[in-house]
C-alpha positions as CSV (number, residue, x, y, z in Angstrom):
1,X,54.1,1.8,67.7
2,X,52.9,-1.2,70.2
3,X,50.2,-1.8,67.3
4,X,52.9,-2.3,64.3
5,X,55.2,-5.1,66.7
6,X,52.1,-7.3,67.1
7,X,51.5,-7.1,63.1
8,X,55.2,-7.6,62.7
9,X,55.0,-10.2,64.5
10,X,51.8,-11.8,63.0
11,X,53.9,-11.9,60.0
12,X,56.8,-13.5,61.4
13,X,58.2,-15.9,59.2
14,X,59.2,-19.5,60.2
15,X,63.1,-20.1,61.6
16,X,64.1,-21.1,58.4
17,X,62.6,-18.8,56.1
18,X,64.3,-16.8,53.5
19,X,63.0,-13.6,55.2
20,X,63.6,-14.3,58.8
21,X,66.9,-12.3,59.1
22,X,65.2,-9.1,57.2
23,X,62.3,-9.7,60.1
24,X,64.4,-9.8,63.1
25,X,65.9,-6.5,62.0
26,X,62.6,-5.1,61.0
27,X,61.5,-6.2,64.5
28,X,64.2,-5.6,66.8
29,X,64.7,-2.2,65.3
30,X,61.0,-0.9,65.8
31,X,61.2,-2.1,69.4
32,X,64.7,-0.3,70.0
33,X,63.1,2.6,68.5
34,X,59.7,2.2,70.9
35,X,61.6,2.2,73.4
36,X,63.7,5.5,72.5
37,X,60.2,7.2,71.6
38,X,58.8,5.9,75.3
39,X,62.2,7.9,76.8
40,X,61.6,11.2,74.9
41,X,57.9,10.8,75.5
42,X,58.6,10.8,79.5
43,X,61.0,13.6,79.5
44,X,58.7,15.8,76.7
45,X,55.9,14.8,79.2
46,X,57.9,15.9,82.5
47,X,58.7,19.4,80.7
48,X,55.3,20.2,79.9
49,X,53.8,19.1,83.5
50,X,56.5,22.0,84.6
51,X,54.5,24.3,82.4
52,X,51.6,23.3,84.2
53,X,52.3,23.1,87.9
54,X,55.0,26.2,87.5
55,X,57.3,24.2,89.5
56,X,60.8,23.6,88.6
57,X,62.1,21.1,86.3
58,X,64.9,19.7,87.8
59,X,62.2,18.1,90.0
60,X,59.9,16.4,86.8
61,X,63.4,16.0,84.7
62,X,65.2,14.5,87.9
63,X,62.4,11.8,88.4
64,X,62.6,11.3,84.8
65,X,66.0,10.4,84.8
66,X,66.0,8.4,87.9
67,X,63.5,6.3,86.4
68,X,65.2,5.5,83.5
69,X,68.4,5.2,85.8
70,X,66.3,1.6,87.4
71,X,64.9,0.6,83.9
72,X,68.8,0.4,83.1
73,X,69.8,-0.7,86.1
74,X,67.1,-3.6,86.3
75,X,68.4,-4.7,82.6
76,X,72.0,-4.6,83.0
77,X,71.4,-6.6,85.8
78,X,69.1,-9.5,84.4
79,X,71.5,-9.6,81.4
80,X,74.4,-10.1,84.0
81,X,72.1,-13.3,85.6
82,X,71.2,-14.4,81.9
83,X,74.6,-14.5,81.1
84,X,75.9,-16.6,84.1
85,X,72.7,-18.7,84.2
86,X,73.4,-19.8,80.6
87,X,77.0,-20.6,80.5
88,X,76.5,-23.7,82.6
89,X,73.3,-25.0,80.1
90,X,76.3,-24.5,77.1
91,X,78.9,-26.2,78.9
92,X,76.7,-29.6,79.9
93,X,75.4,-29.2,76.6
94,X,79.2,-29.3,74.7
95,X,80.2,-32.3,76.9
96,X,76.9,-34.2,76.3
97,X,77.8,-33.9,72.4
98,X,81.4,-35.0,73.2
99,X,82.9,-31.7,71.6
């Protein structure tokens, strides 16, 4: 999946192309979908390591989810700082223009 973003993005066309929205749905959409392959992969992964360890699998499914617990954690918490780092740049940039 890692190998079709970089041709999707080889094939990226430029900001004002006729095909540019079609892209960033094409691309956005096979990286959401990465992603969601990535989260079944670990939990498929942590049911099968049960299988061979014979341990339980609240411990492989637990870690699972705890690690996906950060991932979200981390992101919810750099959008929070992307959002209050930019609303400053907009505001400068509004009263520059005189709007």
């Amino acid at each position: 999946m890692a190998v079709v973003q970089l041709v999707i993005g080889a094939i990226r066309p430029g900001i004002v192309a006729r095909g540019r929205q079609q892209w960033r749905w094409l691309h956005y959409g096979w990286g959401r979908l990465a992603v969601l392959a990535g989260i079944v992969n670990l939990f498929l992964g942590s049911i099968l390591i049960h299988d061979f360890y014979f341990q339980s699998k609240a411990v492989y499914v637990g870690v699972s989810a705890g690690f996906i617990g950060a991932m979200l954690l981390a992101f919810l918490t750099l959008e929070v700082f992307k959002v209050r780092v930019s609303e400053p740049f907009e505001a400068f940039a509004m009263d520059a223009c005189g709007w």
